[in-house]
Structure formats: structure tokens, C-alpha cells
C-alpha positions in Angstrom: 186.8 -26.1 172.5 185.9 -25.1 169.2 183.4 -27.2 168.9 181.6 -26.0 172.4 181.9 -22.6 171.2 180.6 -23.4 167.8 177.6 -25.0 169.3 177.0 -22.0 171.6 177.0 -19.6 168.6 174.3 -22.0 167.1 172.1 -21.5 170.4 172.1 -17.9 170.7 170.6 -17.6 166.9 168.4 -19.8 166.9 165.1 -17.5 167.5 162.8 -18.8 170.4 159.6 -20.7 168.9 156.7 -19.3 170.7 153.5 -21.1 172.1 149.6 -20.0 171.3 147.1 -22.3 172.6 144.1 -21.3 170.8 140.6 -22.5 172.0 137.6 -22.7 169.8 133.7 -23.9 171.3 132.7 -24.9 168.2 134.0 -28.5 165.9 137.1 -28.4 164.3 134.7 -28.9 160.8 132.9 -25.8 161.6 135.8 -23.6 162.8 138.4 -23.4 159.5 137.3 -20.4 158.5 138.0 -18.6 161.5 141.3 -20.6 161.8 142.5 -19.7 158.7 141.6 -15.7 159.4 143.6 -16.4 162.2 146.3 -17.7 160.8 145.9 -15.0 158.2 146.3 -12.6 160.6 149.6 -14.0 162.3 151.3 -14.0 158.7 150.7 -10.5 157.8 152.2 -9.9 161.9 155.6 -11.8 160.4 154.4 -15.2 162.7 154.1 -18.4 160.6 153.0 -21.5 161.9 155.8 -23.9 162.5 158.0 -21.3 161.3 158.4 -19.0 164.1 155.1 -20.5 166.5 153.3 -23.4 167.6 149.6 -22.9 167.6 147.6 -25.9 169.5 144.5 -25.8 168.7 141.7 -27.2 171.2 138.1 -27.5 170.0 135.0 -27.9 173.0 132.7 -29.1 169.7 129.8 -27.0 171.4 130.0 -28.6 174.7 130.8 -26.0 177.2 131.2 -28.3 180.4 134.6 -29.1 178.4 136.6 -25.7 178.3 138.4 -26.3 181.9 139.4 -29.2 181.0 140.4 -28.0 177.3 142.5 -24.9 179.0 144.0 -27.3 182.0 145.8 -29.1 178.9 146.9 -26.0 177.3 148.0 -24.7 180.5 150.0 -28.1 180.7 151.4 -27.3 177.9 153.1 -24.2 179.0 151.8 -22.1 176.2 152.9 -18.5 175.7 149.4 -17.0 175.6 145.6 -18.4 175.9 143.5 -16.8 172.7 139.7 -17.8 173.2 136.8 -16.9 171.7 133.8 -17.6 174.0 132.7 -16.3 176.8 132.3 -19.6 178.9 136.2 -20.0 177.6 137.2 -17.3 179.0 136.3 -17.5 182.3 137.7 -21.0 182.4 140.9 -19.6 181.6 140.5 -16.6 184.0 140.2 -19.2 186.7 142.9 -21.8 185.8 145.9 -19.4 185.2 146.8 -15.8 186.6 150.4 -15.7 184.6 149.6 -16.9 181.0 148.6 -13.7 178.8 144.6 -14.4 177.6 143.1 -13.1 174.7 140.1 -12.8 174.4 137.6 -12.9 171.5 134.0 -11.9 172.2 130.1 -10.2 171.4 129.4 -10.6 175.2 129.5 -8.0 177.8 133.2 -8.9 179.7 132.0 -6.3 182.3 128.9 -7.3 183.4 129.6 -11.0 182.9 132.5 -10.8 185.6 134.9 -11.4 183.1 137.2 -8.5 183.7 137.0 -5.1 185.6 136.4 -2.8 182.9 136.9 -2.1 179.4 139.3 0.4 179.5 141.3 -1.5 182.7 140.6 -5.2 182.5 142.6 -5.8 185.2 144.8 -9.3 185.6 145.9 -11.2 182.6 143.3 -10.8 180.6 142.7 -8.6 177.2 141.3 -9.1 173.9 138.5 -7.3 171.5 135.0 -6.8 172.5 132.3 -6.6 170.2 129.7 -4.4 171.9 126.4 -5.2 170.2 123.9 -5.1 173.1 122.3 -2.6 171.5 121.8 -4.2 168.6 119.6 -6.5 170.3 116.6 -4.0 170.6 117.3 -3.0 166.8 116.4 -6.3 166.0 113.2 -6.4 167.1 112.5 -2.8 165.8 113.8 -4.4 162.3 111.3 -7.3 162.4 108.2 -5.2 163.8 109.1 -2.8 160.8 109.5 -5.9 158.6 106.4 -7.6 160.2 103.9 -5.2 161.8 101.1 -7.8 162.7 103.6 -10.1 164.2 101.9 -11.1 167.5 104.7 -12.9 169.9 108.9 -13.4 169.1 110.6 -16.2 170.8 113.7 -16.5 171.9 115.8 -19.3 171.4 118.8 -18.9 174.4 121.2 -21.7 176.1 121.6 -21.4 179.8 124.8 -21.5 181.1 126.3 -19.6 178.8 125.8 -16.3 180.8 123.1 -15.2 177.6 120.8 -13.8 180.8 121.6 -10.2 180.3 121.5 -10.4 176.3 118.1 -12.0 177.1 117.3 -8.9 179.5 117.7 -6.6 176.9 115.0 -8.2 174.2 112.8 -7.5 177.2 113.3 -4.4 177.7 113.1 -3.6 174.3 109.7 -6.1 173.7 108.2 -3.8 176.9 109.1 -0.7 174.6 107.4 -2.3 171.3 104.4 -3.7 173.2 105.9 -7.1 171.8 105.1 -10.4 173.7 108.0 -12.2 173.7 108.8 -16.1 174.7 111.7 -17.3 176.2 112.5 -20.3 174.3 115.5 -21.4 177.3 117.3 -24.9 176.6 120.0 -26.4 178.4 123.0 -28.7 178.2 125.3 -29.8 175.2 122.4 -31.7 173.8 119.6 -29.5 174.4 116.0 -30.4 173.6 115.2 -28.0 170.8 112.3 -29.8 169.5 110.7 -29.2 172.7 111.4 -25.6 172.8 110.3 -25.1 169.2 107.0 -27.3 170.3 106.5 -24.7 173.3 106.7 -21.7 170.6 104.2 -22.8 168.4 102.0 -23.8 171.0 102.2 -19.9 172.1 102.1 -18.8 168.6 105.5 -17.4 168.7 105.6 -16.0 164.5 109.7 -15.8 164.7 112.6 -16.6 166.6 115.8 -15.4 167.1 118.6 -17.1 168.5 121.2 -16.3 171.5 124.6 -17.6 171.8 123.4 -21.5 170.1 126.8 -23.1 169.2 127.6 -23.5 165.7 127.8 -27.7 166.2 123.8 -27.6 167.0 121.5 -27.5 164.2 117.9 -26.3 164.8 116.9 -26.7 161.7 115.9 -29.5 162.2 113.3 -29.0 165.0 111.9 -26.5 162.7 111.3 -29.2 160.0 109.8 -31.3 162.1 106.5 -28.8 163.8 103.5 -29.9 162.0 102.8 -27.3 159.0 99.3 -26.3 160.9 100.8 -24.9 163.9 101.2 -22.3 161.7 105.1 -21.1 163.1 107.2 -19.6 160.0 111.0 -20.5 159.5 112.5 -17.1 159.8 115.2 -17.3 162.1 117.8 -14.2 163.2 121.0 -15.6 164.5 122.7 -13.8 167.1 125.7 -14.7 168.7 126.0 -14.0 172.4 129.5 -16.4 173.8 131.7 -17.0 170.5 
């Protein structure tokens, strides 16, 4: 009898060891920093891993057709709550859970991507923080038409799928404004042919590039090494994310 209850006492203290299931697009090589901000940020909350929670950590390594799959395991797991950062993440977890609380990490419009409802009711299970920098996307051009006035074309470096359309939109609208040609530079795919988009830029004469939303695992550096020096294109890239 005294043992029961003594076991029962044990029970009721021990504290309940909570679940994240946190879901990364890029490798696990290229993601420690923002692993280790995250686990940061637990600490200073009181939460230490395998202390008081189990964080399972899934990485898509750039390849988006690999998030449902990613979140069906986590989902499996009966995690406490989804954190993702990408957009294409997101929406995979929208669609394979309605009860599991999802976090959500992103620079991409959750609105008019179909993510949620709106940003001050998301609506469902879903919340998170949004970086709003849409507008940004115009300022960059003003920056390199200031930086670069006899710049004659931009393009556009962009993966579809990954719901970069309307971020794409905007450096339109804002070329239109500028009177600056711009080139959309659109690849596909996990693998995506970038030497043939940088081939198609130089061929136009595109001076600079920016880039929308290209995973972290995919290096185009090295299609920009390889144009021949006399098509005359000039590595000066502008990074932009668009889905982390």
C-alpha cells in the first residue's frame, strides 16, 4: 500500500515533458544558427531541451516536394506544437493537422498566400510572426537605380512553387514606376537549372540580379562563375528571402 501510494506521489511531480516538432527547408549544415537562436530563445522562456522538452527537428534540405511528408511524421509523433519557417511548410502543416498549435515563421504574405485569414484573426490553428517586407521589394530597385543609374535591365532570379508570384508582382510594379526593364529569371524544382537562367540573363543583358525565396542548400554561385567574362553580366547579387 505504501509502496502504490509512494509511486503515485512520484507521478503527480514529475512535470509533463512537452513536444516541439520544428521544421526547417533548408540542410541541417546550413540551419545551426537558426537552431541554436532557437534554442536560445526557449532557455531564456525557462524550456531546456531534454530538460523540460523534446524538440524533433526535421530538415526538407531545400526540397520543398518534401514538407508533407516531413510534417506527416511529426504529426505521427504526436508533437505538442508544429514551428515552421517557410511558407511552403506551412501550408503543409495547415493541411495535415487542424488540432496541433502551428507556428509560424515567415517574410511572405500569410494573407494573400492563403495561408490564414488575416493578420490580426488568422483564424484555425495557426499563428506565428510575419515579417512584412513587400515593400521593401520596390526599395530595392530604387537602391540599385540610385547605386547604378545607367543600369539597363534587373533580373530576377525566383523558384516556382514556392508561391514567390506576388513578391515577383511587386518588382513589376515598381520596375513600371522606374522605367526599369526587368527579367524574370523563373527556375523550378529542387534541382533547378540555374546556369540556364543565368545564360538567359546575359543573353538579355540583365546588369544585376536579385534573388526570391532561393533555398539556402542551392548555390548560384556557381552559374555565375561559369558565364563567359564577355557577356559582360556583373556578379552583384541582392538576396531576398521570400518562403523561409
Amino acid at each position: 500500500m505504501l509502496l502504490a501510494l509512494s509511486l503515485h506521489a512520484e507521478a503527480q511531480q514529475q512535470p509533463k515533458v512537452s513536444r516541439i516538432g520544428y521544421l526547417i527547408s533548408g540542410a541541417r549544415s546550413d540551419s545551426d544558427s537558426f537552431a541554436d537562436a532557437f534554442r536560445d530563445g526557449l532557455r531564456d522562456l525557462g524550456y531546456v531541451e531534454g530538460k523540460n522538452i523534446v524538440v524533433e527537428y526535421r530538415y526538407a534540405e531545400g526540397k520543398n516536394d518534401r514538407f508533407p511528408s516531413l510534417v506527416a511524421e511529426l504529426v505521427q509523433l504526436k508533437v505538442d506544437v508544429l514551428v515552421v519557417t517557410a511558407l511552403p511548410a506551412i501550408l503543409a502543416a495547415k493541411q495535415a493537422t487542424k488540432t496541433i498549435p502551428i507556428v509560424m515563421i515567415t517574410t511572405t504574405d500569410p494573407v494573400a498566400s492563403g495561408a490564414v485569414e488575416s493578420l490580426a484573426h488568422p483564424g484555425g490553428n495557426i499563428t506565428g510572426l510575419v515579417r512584412l517586407t513587400r515593400e521593401l521589394n520596390g526599395k530595392r530597385l530604387e537602391l540599385l537605380k540610385e547605386a547604378a543609374p545607367k543600369i539597363s535591365r534587373v533580373g530576377v532570379l525566383w523558384v516556382r512553387g514556392l508561391r514567390l508570384e506576388i513578391a515577383f508582382k511587386d518588382y513589376e510594379v515598381a520596375a513600371r514606376a522606374l522605367k526599369m526593364p526587368i527579367q524574370s529569371l523563373e527556375v523550378r524544382g529542387p534541382s533547378p537549372d540555374l546556369d540556364g537562367a543565368f545564360q538567359a540573363a546575359a543573353k538579355e543583358r540583365a546588369a544585376h540580379s536579385s534573388r526570391l525565396g532561393m533555398p539556402y542548400s542551392i548555390d548560384t554561385n556557381s552559374g555565375l562563375q561559369n558565364l563567359p567574362k564577355e557577356t559582360g553580366y556583373r556578379r552583384c547579387t541582392t538576396r531576398v528571402r521570400g518562403s523561409r
